[in-house]
N, C-alpha and C positions, 0 to 999 in steps of 0.2 A: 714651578709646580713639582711637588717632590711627588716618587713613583706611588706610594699610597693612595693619594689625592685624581691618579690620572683616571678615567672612566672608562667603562667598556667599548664604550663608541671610540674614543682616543687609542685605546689599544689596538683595534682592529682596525683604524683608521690608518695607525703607522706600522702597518701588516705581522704584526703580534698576535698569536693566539694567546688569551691568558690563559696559564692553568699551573697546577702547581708542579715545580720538578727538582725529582728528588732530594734526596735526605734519606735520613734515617728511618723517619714516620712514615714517608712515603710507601719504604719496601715494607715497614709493619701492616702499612691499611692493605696491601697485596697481597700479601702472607695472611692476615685475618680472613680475607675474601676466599682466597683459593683452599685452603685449611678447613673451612666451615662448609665449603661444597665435596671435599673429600669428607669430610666425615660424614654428612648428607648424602652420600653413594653409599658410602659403608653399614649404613642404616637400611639402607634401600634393599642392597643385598645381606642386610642381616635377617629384614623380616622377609624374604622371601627364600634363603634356606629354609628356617623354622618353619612357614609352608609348605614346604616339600615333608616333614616328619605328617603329617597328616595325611596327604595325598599317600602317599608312598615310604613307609620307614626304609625299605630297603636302599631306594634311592637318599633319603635322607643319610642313613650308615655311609656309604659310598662315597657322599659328597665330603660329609665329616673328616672320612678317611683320605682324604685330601689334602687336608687343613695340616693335616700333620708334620709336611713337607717342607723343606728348607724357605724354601720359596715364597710358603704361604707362612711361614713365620719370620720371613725377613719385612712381609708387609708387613705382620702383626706388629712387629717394631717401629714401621714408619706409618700406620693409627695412630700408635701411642703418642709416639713423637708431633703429630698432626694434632689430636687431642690438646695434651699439654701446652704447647706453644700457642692454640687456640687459646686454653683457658689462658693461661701467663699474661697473654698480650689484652686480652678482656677484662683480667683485671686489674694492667697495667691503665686501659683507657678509664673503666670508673673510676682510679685516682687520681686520672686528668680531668675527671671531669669535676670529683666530688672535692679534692683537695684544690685549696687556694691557689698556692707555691705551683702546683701540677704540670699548668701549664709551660713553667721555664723549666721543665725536669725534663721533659719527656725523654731525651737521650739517654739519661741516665740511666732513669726508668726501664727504658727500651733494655740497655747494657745487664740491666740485674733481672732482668726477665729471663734475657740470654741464656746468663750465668746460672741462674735457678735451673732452667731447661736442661743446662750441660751434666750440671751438677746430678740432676735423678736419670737423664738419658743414660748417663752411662752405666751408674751400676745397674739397671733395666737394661740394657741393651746385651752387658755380659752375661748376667745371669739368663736372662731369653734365650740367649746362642748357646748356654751350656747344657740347655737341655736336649740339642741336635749333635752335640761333640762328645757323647759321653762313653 
C-alpha cells in the first residue's frame, strides 16, 4: 500500500497524526495568515484615530504628532512590508490556482515573490528612513 492510498483511520491507527509539514508553502500559508491579521489591526486602529479628529482635534493633532517618530515610522515600514508580501503571495496563489503549470511552480513562484518584495522593500525602506536622518 503506497503512502497516498493509506487512510485516516490507518494513520492514526499507527499513531501518526496526519497533517502537512513544512516546506516552503507551508511558511507562505503562515505569513499569509499572520500578515492579513496585522493589517486588520492596522485598519482597526486607523479608523479609530480618524475618530478621535471628531471627538476632539486637539487630541487628534497630539496623537498625529506621534506618528512622526522614529518608532512609528520603523512600523510604517514593516505595514508596508506586511501589505506587499500579503499582496505578492495573494497573487502568487491565484496563479496556483488559475494557471495550469502553477501547481508544480509554487517554489519558484514563492522565490520571485520574494525577490519582487526585496526588490521595492528596499528602495522604500531607504528613502522612508531618510526622511528621520536628514
Amino acid at each position: 500500500m503506497t503512502a497516498s492510498t493509506i487512510s485516516l483511520g490507518e494513520e492514526l491507527k499507527r499513531g501518526r497524526i496526519p497533517f502537512y509539514r513544512g516546506g516552503l508553502s507551508m511558511w507562505a500559508w503562515v505569513a499569509q495568515r499572520i500578515t492579513g491579521v496585522l493589517i486588520y489591526v492596522f485598519l482597526l486602529i486607523h479608523v479609530a484615530d480618524n475618530l478621535m479628529l471628531r471627538v476632539s482635534p486637539d487630541a487628534y493633532n497630539e496623537v498625529i504628532h506621534t506618528y512622526k517618530t522614529l518608532v512609528v515610522g520603523l512600523g510604517e515600514i514593516g505595514l508596508v512590508a506586511a501589505i506587499l508580501g500579503h499582496a505578492l503571495n495573494g497573487l502568487r496563489i491565484v496563479f496556483i490556482d488559475l494557471w495550469g503549470k502553477g501547481v508544480g511552480k509554487t517554489n519558484q513562484m514563492l522565490w520571485g515573490a520574494v525577490i519582487i518584495w526585496a526588490l521595492l522593500m528596499i528602495p522604500f525602506t531607504v528613502n522612508h528612513l531618510s526622511h528621520y536622518f536628514k
